[in-house]
C-alpha positions in Angstrom: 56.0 -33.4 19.9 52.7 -32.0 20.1 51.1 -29.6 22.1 47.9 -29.9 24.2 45.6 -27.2 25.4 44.4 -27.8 28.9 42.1 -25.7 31.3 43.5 -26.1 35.0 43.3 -24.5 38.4 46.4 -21.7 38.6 46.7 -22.4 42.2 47.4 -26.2 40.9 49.6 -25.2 38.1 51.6 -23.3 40.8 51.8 -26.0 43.1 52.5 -28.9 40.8 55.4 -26.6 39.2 57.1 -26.1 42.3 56.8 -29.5 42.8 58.5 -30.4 39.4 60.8 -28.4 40.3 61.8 -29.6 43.6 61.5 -32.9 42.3 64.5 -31.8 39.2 61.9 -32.1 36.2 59.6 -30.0 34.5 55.5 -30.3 34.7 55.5 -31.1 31.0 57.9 -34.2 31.9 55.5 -34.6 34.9 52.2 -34.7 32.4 53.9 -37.0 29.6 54.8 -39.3 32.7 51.3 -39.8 34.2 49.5 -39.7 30.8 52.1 -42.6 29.8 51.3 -44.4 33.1 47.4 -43.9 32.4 48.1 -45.2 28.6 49.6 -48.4 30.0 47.8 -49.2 32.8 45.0 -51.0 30.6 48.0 -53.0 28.3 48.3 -56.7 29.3 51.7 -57.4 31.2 53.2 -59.9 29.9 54.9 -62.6 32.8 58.4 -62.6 33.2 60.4 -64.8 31.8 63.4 -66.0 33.8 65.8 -67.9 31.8 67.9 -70.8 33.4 71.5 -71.0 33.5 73.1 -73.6 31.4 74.9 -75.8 34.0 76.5 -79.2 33.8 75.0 -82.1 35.4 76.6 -81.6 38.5 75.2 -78.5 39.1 77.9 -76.2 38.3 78.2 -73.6 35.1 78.7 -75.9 31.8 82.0 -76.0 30.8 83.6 -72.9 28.6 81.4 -70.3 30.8 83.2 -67.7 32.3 81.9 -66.5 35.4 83.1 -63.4 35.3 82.2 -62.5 32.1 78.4 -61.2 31.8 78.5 -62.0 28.2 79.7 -65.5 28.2 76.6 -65.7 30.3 74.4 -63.8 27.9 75.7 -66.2 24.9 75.3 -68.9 26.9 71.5 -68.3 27.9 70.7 -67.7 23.8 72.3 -70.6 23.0 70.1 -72.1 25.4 67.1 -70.6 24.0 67.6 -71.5 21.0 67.6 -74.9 21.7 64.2 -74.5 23.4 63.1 -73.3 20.0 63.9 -76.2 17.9 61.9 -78.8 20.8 
């Protein structure tokens, strides 16, 4: 990591340490947090993408799902992406 020379207020330094503090973090995490924030805030979001369950034609999970299993989901949705990808 680098280090940066800034001129503040001490009164604010003081403050915004026992902030930090009270708050279980340091003011260095607290700078590299806001500077990230300001960084980002002019980046493009990019919309969410909500993938659709794979489900049968009546409505329920397509057979060989397991509904308790978060990866049978998860193979389940890429398999279903994948055929998105070859349309």
């Amino acid at each position: 990591m680098a280090n940066l020379t800034i001129s503040l207020d001490e009164n604010l330094i003081k403050q915004a340490r026992i902030k930090a503090i009270q708050e279980g973090t340091s003011l260095s995490a607290k700078v590299r947090e806001m500077l990230a924030a300001y960084v980002r805030q002019d980046l493009p979001t990019a919309p969410a993408v909500i993938p659709k369950l794979p489900t049968g034609g009546s409505g329920g999970l397509m057979p060989g799902i397991d509904p308790s299993s978060n990866r049978s989901f998860y193979e389940a949705m890429d398999a279903d992406m994948d055929i998105l990808k070859l349309r």
